[in-house]
N, C-alpha and C positions, 0 to 999 in steps of 0.2 A: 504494500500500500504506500502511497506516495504521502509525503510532508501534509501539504492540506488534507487530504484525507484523514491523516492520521490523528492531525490538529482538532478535526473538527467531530468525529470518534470519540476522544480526549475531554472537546467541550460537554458534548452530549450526555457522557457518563456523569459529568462532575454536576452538569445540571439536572440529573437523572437521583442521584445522591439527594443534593438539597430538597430536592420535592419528595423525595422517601421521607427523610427528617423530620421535614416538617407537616407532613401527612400524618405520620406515625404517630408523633408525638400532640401536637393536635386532638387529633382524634383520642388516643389514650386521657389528656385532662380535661377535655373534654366529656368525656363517659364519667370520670373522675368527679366532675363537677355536677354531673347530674345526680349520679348516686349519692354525693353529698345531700343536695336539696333531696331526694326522695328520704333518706337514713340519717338527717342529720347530723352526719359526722364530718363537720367542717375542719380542717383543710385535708383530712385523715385520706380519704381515698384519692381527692387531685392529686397529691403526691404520689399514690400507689398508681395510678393512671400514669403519670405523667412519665415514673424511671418504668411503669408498663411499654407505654409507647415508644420510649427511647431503644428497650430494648428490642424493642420488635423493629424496628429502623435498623440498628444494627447490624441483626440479624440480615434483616431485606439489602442492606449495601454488602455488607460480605457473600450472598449470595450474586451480587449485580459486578461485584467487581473480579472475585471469581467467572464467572461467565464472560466479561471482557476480555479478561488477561488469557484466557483459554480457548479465544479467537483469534488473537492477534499474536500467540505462541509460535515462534517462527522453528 
C-alpha cells in the first residue's frame, strides 16, 4: 500500500478509536445515570457504568486495532 493510502488507513483507525471511547463510555454513564434515578443510588452506579463502559471500549479498540495491524502485516 502506498504512503496516502496508508496515511489515510492510519486516520480512519485512530478516528474509529475515538468514537469506540466515547460511544462506550457514554452509553455505560449513561445507563449508570439512569439506574441511579430508578434505585436511588447516586453517584454509586454512574461510576460502575462509567469504568463499565470504559472497559468495554477497550476491549472494542484492542479488538479494532488487532484487526488493522493483521491487514497490513507485510
Amino acid at each position: 500500500m502506498n504512503g496516502i493510502g496508508r496515511l489515510s488507513a492510519y486516520f480512519a483507525l485512530f478516528s474509529e478509536i475515538a468514537l469506540v471511547f466515547l460511544v462506550t463510555t457514554l452509553a455505560g454513564a449513561l445507563a449508570g445515570h439512569w439506574l441511579d434515578g430508578q434505585l436511588g443510588t447516586n453517584p454509586l452506579l454512574v461510576l460502575i457504568g462509567l469504568l463499565g463502559g470504559f472497559g468495554l471500549g477497550a476491549i472494542a479498540v484492542h479488538r479494532l486495532v488487532t484487526r488493522f495491524l493483521a491487514k497490513f502485516e507485510d
